[in-house]
C-alpha positions, 0 to 999 in steps of 0.5 A: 435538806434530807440526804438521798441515799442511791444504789450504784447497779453492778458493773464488773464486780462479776457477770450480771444480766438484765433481769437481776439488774433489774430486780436489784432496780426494783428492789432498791426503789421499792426498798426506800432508796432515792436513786439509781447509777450505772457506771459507764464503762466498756471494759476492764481487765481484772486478774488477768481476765477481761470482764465489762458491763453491760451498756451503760444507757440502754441499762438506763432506759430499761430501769427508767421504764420500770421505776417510777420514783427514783432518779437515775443517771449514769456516774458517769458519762465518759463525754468522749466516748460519744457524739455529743449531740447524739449523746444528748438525744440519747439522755433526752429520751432517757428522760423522757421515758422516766418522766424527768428523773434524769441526772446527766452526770459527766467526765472525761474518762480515764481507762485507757484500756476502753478507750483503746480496745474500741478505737476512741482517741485517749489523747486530749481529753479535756480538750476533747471534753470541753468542746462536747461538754459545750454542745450537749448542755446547750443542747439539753437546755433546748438551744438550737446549736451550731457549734464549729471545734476542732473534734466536733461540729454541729450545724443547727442541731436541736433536740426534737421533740424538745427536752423537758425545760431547762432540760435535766440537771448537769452533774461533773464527776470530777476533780481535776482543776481544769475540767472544774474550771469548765463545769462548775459555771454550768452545772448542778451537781459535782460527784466524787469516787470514793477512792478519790477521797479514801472513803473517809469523811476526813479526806472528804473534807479536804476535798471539799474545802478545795471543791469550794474553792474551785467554785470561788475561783470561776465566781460562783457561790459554793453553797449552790453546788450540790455535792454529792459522793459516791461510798463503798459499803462492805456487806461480807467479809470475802475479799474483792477488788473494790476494797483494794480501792480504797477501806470499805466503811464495814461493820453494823447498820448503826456503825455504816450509818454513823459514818455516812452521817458524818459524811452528811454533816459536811455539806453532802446532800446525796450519796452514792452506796457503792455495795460489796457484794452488790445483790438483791439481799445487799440491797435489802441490807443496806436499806437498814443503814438508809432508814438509820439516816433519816 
C-alpha cells in the first residue's frame, strides 16, 4: 500500500485566522498531499504567554467544505472534553459534509491547563474515557445506545439522519497500556506524536514492537491495525518550540524523504508533516519531499 502523507493545520505555533487555515487546506489538497489534521486543543501557555487555537471541529467542517479529495480528522479528539453523544453528532455531520472522508481520531488528553482553565474534570481520564469511547463508537456505527456509567448516560440515543455505514473509521492517538487495552478491539487506526518516539525511526521501531504486542495481548492480528505517525518536519533554521519536543527531521527534499522512508519501511502506511514553520509556502516545500515518497 502507497504511504499517504498529510498536513497537520496550525495550531498554536502563532496566531492564525480562518482565511489562511483555509489557503494552507486548499494548498496543501491542491498540492498533492492525502489528509488533513487540526489538532484539538483549547489552550497553552508558552513563554509566559497564553496562546489557543481555533476550535478544533468547526475549523473541520470549514475545511471539509472546501475540499473534496483529502481525508481530514482531528489528531486528535480529547473524548473527555465533550458529551459524547454529542460529540459523535458533531463527527457525523463533519462527515457528512466532506462526503465521507472523515478519520475519527481519539484520546484522553493531557494538558491540565485546558482542562482546568474551562472546568473539565482532569481527574480519570481513562476512566472517563472509556465509557465515552463506548457511547460515540456505537453510536458511529448506527447503534441506537442506551448506556447507564458513572460520568455519561444515554437513553436510546441515535444519530439521525443515520451515519454513512459502518460510520467513519476509528483511529487512537495513544500509547498507554490501559487505553490500548480499550481501543485496539475497536478501532482502525493507532497514531503516535512524534515527541512520543523522538522523531526517529529507531525509536519508532521500539515502539511499534511494543504497539504489536498490545494488539497481541487483546487477541487481534497487528497486521490489521493501521499505523500511522505524526513527523515534525523543520523548514528554516529560526528556532521554535516544536523543535525543543523532540530533533525536527531537516535538511534537503531528498534527505527528509529518505527518513520519512524509513519511517515507511516499518510497517507505517500514513504519516502526519507536522511543519515548522507551518504556511502556505511550507506547505508548497514539503510537497517536494511527498512527491520524492511516491
Amino acid at each position: 500500500m502507497a504511504l499517504k502523507v498529510g498536513i497537520q493545520l496550525p495550531e498554536v505555533e502563532r496566531a492564525v485566522g480562518w482565511p489562511e487555515v483555509a489557503r494552507i487546506a486548499v494548498t496543501a489538497e491542491q498540492s498533492g498531499f492525502d489528509s488533513i489534521w487540526a489538532g484539538e486543543h483549547l489552550l497553552y501557555e508558552r513563554g509566559g504567554a497564553r496562546v489557543g487555537p481555533l476550535e478544533a471541529w468547526s475549523v473541520l467542517a470549514g475545511v471539509a467544505a472546501i475540499t473534496s479529495r483529502v481525508e481530514l480528522g482531528p489528531l486528535v479528539a480529547a473524548l473527555p472534553f465533550h458529551n459524547p453523544a454529542v460529540l459523535a453528532k458533531q463527527a457525523a455531520t463533519v462527515d457528512e459534509i466532506s462526503g465521507g472522508r472523515l478519520v475519527m481520531g481519539v484520546g484522553a488528553g493531557w494538558n491540565r491547563l485546558e482542562f482546568d482553565a474551562f472546568g473539565i474534570p482532569f481527574d480519570r481520564r481513562v476512566d472517563r474515557f472509556a465509557e465515552g469511547f463506548e457511547i460515540l463508537r456505537r453510536l458511529l456505527a448506527g447503534e441506537r445506545v442506551d448506556f447507564a456509567g458513572e460520568f455519561h448516560r444515554t437513553e436510546g440515543a441515535e444519530l439521525l439522519p443515520p451515519p454513512r455505514p459502518g460510520g467513519p473509521p476509528l483511529m487512537v492517538g495513544s500509547n498507554g497500556a490501559r487505553m490500548l487495552r480499550l481501543t485496539l478491539p475497536h478501532v482502525a487506526m493507532w497514531n503516535s506524536w512524534f515527541a512520543d518516539f523522538g522523531n526517529d525511526p529507531e525509536g519508532l521501531s521500539e515502539l511499534l514492537e511494543r504497539i504489536e504486542r498490545a494488539c497481541e495481548d487483546v487477541g487481534r492480528d497487528p497486521s490489521t491495525l493501521e499505523k500511522t505517525v505524526a513527523l515534525l518536519l523543520k523548514l528554516d533554521r529560526e528556532p521554535s518550540p516544536r523543535s525543543e519536543q523532540a530533533p525536527p527531521i531537516s535538511g534537503n527534499a531528498r534527505e527528509m524523504a529518505d527518513v520519512v522512508g524509513r519511517v515507511a519501511d516499518l510497517g507505517v502506511s500514513h504519516v502526519q508533516f507536522v511543519l515548522d514553520p507551518i504556511t502556505v509556502e511550507s506547505v508548497e516545500q514539503a510537497a517536494e519531499v511527498r512527491s520524492l515518497l511516491l
